[in-house]
C-alpha positions as CSV (number, residue, x, y, z in Angstrom):
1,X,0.0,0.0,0.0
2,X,1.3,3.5,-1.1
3,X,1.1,6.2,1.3
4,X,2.2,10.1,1.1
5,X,3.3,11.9,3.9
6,X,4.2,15.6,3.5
7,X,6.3,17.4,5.9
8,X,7.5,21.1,6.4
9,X,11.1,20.3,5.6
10,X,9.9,18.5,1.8
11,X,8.2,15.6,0.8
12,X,8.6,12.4,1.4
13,X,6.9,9.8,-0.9
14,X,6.1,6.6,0.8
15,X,6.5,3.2,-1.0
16,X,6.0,0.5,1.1
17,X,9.2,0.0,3.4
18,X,11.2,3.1,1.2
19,X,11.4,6.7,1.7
20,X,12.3,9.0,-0.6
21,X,12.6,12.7,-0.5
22,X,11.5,14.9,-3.2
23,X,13.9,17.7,-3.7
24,X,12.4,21.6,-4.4
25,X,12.7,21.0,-8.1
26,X,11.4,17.8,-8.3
27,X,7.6,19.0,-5.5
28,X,7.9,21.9,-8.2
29,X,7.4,19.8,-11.0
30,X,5.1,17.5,-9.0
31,X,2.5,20.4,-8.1
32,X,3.0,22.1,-11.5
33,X,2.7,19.1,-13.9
34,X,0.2,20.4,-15.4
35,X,1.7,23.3,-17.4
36,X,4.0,20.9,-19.3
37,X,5.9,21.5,-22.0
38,X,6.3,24.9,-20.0
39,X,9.4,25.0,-17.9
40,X,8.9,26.1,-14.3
41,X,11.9,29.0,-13.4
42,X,10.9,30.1,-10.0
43,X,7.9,30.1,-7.1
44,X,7.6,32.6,-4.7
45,X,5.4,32.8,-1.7
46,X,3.5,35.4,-1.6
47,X,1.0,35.3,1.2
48,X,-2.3,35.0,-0.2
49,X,-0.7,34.3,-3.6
50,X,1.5,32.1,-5.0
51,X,3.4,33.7,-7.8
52,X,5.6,31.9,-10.2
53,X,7.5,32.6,-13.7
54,X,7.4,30.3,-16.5
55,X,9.1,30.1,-19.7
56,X,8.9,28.2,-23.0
57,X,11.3,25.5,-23.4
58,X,12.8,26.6,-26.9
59,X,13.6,25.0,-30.2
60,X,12.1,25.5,-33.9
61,X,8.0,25.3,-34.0
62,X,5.8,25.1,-37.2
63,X,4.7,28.6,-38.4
64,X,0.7,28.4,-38.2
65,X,0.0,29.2,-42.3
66,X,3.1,28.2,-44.5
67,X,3.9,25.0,-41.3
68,X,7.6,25.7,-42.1
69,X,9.7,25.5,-39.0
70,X,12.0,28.6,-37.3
71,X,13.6,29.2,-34.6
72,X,14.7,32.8,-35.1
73,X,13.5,34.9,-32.2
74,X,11.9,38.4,-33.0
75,X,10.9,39.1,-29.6
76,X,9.7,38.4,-26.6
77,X,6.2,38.8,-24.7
78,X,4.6,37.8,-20.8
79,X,1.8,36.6,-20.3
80,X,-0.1,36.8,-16.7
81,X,-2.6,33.6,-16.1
82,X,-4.5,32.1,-13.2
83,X,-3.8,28.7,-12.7
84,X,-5.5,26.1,-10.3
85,X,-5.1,27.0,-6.5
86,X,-2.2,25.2,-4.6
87,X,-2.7,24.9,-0.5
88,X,-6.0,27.1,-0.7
89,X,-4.0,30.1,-1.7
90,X,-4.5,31.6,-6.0
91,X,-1.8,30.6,-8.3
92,X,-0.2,33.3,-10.3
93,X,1.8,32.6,-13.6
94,X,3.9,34.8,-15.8
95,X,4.5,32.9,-19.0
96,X,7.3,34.3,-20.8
97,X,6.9,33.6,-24.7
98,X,8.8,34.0,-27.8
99,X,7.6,35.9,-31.1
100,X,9.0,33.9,-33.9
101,X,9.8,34.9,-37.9
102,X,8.7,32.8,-40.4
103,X,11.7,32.2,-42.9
104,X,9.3,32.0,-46.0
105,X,9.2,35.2,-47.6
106,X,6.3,34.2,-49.3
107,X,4.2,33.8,-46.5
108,X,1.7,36.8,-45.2
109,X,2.2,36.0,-41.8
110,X,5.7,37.8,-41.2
111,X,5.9,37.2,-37.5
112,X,4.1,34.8,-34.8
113,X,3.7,33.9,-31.3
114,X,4.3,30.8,-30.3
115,X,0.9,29.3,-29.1
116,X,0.8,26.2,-26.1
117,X,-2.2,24.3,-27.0
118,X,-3.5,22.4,-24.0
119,X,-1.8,24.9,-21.3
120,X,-2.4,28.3,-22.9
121,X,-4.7,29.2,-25.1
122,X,-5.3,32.7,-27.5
123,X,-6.9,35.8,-25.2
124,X,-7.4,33.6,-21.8
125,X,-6.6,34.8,-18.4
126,X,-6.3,31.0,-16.7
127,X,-4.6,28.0,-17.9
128,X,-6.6,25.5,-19.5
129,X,-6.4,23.4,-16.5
130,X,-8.2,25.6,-14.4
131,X,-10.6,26.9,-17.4
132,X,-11.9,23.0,-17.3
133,X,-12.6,23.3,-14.2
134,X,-14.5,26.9,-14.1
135,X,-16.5,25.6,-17.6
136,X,-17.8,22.6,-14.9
137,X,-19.1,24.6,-12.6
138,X,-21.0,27.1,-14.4
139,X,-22.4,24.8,-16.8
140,X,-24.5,23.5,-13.7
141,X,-24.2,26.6,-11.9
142,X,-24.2,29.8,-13.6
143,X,-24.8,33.1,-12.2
144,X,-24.2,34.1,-8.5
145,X,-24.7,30.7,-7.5
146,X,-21.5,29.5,-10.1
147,X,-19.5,32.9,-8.7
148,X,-20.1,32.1,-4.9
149,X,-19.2,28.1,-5.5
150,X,-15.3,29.2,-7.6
151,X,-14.9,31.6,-4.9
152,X,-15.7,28.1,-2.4
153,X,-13.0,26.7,-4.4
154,X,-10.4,29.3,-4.4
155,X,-11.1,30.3,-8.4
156,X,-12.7,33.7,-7.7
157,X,-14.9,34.6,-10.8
158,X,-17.6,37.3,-11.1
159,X,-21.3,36.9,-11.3
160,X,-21.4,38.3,-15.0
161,X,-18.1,36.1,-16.0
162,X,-19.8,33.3,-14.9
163,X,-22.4,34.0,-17.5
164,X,-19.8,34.5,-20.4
165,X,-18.4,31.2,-19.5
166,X,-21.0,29.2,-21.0
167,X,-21.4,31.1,-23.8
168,X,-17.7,30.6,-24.9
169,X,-17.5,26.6,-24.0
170,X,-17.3,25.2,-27.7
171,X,-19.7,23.3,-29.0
172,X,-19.3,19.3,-29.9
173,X,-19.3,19.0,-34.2
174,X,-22.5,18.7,-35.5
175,X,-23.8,15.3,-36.6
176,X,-25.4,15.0,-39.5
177,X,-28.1,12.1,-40.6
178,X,-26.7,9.5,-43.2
179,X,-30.0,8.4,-44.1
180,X,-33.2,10.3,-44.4
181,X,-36.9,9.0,-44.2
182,X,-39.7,10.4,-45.2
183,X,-42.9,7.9,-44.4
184,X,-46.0,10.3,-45.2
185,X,-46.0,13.9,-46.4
186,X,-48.7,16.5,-48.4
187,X,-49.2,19.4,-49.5
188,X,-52.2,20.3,-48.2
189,X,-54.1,19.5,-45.2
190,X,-56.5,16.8,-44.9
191,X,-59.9,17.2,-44.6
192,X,-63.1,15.0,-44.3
193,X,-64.2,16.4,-48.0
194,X,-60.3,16.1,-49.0
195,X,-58.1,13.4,-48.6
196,X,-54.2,14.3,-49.0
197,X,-52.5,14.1,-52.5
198,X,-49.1,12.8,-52.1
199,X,-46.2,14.9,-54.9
200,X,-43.0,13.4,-56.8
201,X,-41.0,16.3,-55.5
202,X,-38.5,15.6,-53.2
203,X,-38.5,17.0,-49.4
């Protein structure tokens, strides 16, 4: 049986008859798995919030029209989020990302940010992880009711935000029908004088 046993001095990580002790970096990376491929520089305490800096990890990524790969560096850009809370205190992230050149002169798009799909997404203030978990809430609670439950739960969020919410949760694809029936149709209404007249043109 696997037990965990935190303590003020690290973490120890119980397995069976073993102990191990986490060092900082490794609890880091632990708590904050969740921004991977983001690379976790620093966390500082800062009362009622727990700030940290992040950082892309580098290398040559895809340009999002032409898809031809660069690593030339134009500038670079911060982004603050809110992620997930961490010991019941809010969890502050500065993202620091790169604004890339595309090497195809062709190409319209001259410059880019680089985008982290599943961690960051365009023109969000939280991290997808804690976005998930705001879109659960007021999907069954929306309103005061969803705002006074995040708040419960350390994701503070405003009445009106927590109407927005829903509106921006994307919708699943539409399915359309493969096979279309049509058993009785006509085109005008059936009376006791009248009976209905069916027509060849399609529906």
């Amino acid at each position: 049986m696997e037990r965990l046993c935190l303590t003020s001095g690290g973490s120890e990580v119980w397995f069976r008859d073993h102990v191990r002790v986490l060092s900082a970096n490794e609890l880091v990376g632990v708590v904050f798995s969740g921004l991977a491929p983001l690379v976790v520089e620093k966390v500082a305490d800062g009362g009622e919030v727990i700030r940290g800096s992040t950082r892309t990890p580098g290398g040559p990524v895809d340009c999002p029209d032409c898809g031809s790969r660069t690593g030339r560096v134009h500038a670079f850009h911060e982004r603050t989020v809110t992620d997930v809370h961490v010991d019941g205190r809010r969890v502050v992230m500065v993202a620091r990302l790169r604004r890339l050149v595309c090497p195809t002169s062709a190409c319209l798009r001259i410059a880019f940010r680089e985008q982290i799909p599943g961690v960051l997404e365009g023109y969000q203030r939280r991290t997808m992880r804690l976005l998930t978990q705001v879109r659960a809430v007021v999907r069954e609670l929306a309103g005061r009711a969803g705002a006074r439950t995040l708040k419960a739960l350390g994701a503070g969020l405003s009445r009106r935000t927590a109407l927005r919410v829903p509106a921006a949760i994307p919708l699943p694809p539409p399915r359309f029908p493969q096979i279309l029936g049509v058993d009785d149709f006509a085109l005008e209404r059936a009376t006791a004088t009248r009976p209905c007249r069916p027509t060849p043109r399609p529906v």
